[in-house]
MOPAC internal coordinates of N, CA, C and O (Angstrom, degrees):
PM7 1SCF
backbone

  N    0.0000 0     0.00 0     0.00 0    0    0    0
  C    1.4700 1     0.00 0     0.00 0    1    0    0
  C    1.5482 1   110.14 1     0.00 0    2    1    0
  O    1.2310 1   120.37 1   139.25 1    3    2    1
  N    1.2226 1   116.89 1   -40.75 1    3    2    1
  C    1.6782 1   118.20 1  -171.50 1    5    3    2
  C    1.3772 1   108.23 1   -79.60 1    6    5    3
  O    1.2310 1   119.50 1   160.28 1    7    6    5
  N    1.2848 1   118.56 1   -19.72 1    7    6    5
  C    1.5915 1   123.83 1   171.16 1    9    7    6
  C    1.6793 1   117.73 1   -62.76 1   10    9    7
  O    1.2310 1   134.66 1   142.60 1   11   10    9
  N    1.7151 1    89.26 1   -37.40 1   11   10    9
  C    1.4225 1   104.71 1  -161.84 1   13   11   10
  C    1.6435 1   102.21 1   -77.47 1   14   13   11
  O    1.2310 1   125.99 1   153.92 1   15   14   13
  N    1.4041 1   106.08 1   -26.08 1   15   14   13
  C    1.2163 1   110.88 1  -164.74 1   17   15   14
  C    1.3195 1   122.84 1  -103.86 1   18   17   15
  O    1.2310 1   129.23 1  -168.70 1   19   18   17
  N    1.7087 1    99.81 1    11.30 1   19   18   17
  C    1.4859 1   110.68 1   168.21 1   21   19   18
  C    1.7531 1   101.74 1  -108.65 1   22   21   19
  O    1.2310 1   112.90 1   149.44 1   23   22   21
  N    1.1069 1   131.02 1   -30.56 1   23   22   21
  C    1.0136 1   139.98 1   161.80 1   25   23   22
  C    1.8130 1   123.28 1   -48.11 1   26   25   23
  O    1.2310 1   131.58 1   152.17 1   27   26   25
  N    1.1221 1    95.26 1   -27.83 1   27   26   25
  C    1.5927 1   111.52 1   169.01 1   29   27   26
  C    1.2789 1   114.55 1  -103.69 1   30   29   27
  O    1.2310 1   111.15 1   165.84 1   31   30   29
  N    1.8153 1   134.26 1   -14.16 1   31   30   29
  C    1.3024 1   120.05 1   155.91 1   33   31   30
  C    1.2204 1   123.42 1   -68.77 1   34   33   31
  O    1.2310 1   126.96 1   145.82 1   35   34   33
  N    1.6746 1   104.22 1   -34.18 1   35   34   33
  C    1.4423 1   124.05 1  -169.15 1   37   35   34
  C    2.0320 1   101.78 1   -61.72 1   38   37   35
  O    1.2310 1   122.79 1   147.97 1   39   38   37
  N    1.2393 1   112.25 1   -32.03 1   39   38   37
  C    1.3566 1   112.30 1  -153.73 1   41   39   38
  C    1.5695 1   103.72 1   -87.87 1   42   41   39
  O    1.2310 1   125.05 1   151.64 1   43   42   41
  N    1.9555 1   107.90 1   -28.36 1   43   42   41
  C    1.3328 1   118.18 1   150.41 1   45   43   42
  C    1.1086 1   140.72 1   -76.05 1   46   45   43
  O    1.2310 1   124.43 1   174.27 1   47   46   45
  N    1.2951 1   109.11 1    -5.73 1   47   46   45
  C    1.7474 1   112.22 1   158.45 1   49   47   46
  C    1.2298 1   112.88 1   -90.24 1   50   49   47
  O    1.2310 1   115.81 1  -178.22 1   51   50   49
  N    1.7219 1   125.56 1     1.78 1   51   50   49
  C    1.4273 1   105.69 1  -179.74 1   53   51   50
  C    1.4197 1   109.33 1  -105.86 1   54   53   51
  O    1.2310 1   122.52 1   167.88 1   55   54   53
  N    2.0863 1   112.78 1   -12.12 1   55   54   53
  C    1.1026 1   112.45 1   155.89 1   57   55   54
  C    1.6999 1   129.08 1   -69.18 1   58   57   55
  O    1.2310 1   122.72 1   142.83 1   59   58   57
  N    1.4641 1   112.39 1   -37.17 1   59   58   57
  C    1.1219 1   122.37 1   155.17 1   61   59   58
  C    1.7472 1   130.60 1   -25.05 1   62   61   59
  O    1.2310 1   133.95 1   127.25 1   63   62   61
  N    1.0356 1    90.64 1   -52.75 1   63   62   61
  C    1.7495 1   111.03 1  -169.45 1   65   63   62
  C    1.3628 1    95.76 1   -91.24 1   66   65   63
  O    1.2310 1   108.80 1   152.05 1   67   66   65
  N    1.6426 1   138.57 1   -27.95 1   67   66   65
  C    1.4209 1   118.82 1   176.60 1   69   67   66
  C    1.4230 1    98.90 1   -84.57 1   70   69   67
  O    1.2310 1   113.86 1   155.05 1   71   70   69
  N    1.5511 1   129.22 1   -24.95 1   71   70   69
  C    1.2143 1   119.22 1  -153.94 1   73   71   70
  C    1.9613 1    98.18 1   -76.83 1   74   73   71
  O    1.2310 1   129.60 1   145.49 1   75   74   73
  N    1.5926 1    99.10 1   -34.51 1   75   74   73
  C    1.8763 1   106.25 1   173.59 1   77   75   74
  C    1.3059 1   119.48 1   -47.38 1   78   77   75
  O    1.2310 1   130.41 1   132.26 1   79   78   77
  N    1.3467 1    97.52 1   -47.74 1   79   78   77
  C    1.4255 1   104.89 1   177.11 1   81   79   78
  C    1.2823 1   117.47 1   -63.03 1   82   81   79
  O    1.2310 1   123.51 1   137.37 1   83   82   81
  N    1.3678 1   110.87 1   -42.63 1   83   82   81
  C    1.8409 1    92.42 1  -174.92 1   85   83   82
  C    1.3021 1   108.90 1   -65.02 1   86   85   83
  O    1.2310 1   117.09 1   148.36 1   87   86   85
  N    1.6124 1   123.15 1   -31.64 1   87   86   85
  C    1.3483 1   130.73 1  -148.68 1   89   87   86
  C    1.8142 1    92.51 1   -98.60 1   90   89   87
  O    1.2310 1   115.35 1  -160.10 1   91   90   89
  N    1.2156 1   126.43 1    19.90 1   91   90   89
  C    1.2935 1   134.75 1  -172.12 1   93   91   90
  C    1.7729 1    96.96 1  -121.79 1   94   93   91
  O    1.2310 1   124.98 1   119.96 1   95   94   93
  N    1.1624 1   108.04 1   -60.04 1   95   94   93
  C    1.5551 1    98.87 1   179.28 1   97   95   94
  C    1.6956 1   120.56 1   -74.29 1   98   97   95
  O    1.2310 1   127.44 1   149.01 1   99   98   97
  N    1.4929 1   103.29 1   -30.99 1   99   98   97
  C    1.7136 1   104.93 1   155.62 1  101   99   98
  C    1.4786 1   110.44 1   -51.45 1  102  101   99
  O    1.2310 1   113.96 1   120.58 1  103  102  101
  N    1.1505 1   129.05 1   -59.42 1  103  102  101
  C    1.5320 1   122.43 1   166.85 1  105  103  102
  C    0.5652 1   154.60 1     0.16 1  106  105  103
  O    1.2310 1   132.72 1   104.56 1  107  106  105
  N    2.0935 1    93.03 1   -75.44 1  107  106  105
  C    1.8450 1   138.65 1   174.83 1  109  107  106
  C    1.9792 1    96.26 1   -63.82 1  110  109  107
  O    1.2310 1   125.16 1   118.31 1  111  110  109
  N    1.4199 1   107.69 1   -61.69 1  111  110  109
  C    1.3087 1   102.88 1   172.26 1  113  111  110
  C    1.4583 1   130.67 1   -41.63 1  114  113  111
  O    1.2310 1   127.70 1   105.64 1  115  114  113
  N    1.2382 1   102.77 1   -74.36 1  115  114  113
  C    1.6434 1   109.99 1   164.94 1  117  115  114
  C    1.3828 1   128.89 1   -42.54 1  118  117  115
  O    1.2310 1   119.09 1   131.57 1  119  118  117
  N    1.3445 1   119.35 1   -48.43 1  119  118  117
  C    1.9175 1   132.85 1   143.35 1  121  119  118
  C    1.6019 1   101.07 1   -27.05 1  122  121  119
  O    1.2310 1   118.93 1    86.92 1  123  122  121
  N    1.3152 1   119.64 1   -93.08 1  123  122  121
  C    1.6751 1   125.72 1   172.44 1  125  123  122
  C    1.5861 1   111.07 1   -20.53 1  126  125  123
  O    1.2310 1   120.55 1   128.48 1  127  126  125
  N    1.1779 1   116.55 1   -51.52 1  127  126  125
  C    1.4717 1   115.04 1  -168.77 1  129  127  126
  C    1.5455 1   106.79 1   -72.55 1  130  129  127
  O    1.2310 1   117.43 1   132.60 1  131  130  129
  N    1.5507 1   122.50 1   -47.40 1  131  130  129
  C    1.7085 1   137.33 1   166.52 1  133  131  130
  C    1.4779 1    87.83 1   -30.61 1  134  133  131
  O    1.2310 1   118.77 1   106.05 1  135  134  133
  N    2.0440 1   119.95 1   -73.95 1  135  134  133
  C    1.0245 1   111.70 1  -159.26 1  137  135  134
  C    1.6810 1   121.92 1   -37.03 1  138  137  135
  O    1.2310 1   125.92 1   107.86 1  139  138  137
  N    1.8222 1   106.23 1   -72.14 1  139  138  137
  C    1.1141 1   115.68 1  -177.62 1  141  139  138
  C    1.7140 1   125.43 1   -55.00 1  142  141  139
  O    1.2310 1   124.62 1   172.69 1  143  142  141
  N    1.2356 1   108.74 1    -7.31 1  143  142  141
  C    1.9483 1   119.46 1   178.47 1  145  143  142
  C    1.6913 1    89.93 1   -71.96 1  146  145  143
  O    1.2310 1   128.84 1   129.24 1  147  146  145
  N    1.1647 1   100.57 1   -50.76 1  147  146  145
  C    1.9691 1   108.65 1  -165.56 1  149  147  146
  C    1.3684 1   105.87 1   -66.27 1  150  149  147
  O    1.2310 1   123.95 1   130.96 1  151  150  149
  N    1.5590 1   110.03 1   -49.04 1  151  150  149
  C    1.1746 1    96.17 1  -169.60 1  153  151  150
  C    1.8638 1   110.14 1   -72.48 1  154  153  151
  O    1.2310 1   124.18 1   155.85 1  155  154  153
  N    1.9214 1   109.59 1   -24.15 1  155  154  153
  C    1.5201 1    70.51 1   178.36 1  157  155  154
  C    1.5150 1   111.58 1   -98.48 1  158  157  155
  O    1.2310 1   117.51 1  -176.93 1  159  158  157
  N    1.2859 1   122.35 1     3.07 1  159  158  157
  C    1.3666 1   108.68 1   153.55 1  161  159  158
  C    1.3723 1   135.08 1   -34.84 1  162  161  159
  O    1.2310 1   117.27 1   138.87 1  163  162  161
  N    1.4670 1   122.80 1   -41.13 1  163  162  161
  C    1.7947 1   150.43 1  -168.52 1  165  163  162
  C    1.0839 1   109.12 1   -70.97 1  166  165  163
  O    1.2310 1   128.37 1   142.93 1  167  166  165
  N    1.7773 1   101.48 1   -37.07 1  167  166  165
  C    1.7325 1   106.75 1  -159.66 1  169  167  166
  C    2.0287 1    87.40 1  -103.97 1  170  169  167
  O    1.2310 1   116.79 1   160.61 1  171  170  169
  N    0.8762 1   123.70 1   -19.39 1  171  170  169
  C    1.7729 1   114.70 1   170.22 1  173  171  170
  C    1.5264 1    95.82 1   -78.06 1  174  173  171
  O    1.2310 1   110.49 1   121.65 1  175  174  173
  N    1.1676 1   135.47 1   -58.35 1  175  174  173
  C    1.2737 1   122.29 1   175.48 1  177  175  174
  C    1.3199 1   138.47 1   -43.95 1  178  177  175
  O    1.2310 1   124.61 1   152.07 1  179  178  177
  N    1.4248 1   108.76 1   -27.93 1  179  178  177
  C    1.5209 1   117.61 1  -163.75 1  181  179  178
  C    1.8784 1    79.97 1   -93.18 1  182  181  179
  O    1.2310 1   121.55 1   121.89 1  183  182  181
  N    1.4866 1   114.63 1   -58.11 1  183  182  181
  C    1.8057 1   114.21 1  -173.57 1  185  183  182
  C    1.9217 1    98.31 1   -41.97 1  186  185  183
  O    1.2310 1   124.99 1   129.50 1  187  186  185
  N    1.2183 1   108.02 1   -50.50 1  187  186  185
  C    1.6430 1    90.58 1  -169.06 1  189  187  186
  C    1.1191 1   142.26 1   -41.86 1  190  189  187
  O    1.2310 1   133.34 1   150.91 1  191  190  189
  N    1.4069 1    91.82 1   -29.09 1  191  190  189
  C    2.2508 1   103.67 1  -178.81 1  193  191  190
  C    1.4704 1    99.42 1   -81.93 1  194  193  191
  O    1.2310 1   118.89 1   148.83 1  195  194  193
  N    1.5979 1   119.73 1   -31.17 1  195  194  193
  C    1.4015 1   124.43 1  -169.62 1  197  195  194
  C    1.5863 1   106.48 1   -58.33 1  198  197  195
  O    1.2310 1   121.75 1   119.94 1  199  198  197
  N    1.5267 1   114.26 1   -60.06 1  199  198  197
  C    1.2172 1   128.08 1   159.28 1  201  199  198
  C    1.4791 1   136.47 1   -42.67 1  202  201  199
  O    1.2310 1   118.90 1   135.30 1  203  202  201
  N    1.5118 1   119.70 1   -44.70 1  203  202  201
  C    1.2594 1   101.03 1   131.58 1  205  203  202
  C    1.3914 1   153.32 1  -129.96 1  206  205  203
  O    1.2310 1   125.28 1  -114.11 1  207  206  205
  N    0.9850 1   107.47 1    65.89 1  207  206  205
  C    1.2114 1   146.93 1   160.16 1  209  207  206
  C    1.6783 1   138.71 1   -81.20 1  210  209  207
  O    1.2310 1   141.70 1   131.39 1  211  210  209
  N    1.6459 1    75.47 1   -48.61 1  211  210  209
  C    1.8320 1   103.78 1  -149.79 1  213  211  210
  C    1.9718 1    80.52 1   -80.60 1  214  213  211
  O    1.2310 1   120.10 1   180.00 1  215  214  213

């Protein structure tokens, strides 16, 4: 039984660890994309008063 039942953690930690990974670079991507929404949100915001203003 304890053989069997390391053999079956082992086989769920290797799904485990691929499943992180995908759900790690979906993330990194999706993270990256948050970044660049904000950043050009910041920079239309900050141009707007310039514009009318300026």
């Amino acid at each position: 039984m304890g053989r069997g039942g390391e053999g079956e953690t082992r086989r769920g930690g290797d799904g485990e660890t691929s499943w992180i990974e995908i759900d790690n670079s979906y993330l990194s991507l999706s993270f990256i994309k948050n970044i660049v929404s904000c950043i050009f949100v910041t920079i239309t915001v900050l141009l707007l008063p310039l514009h009318l203003f300026g």
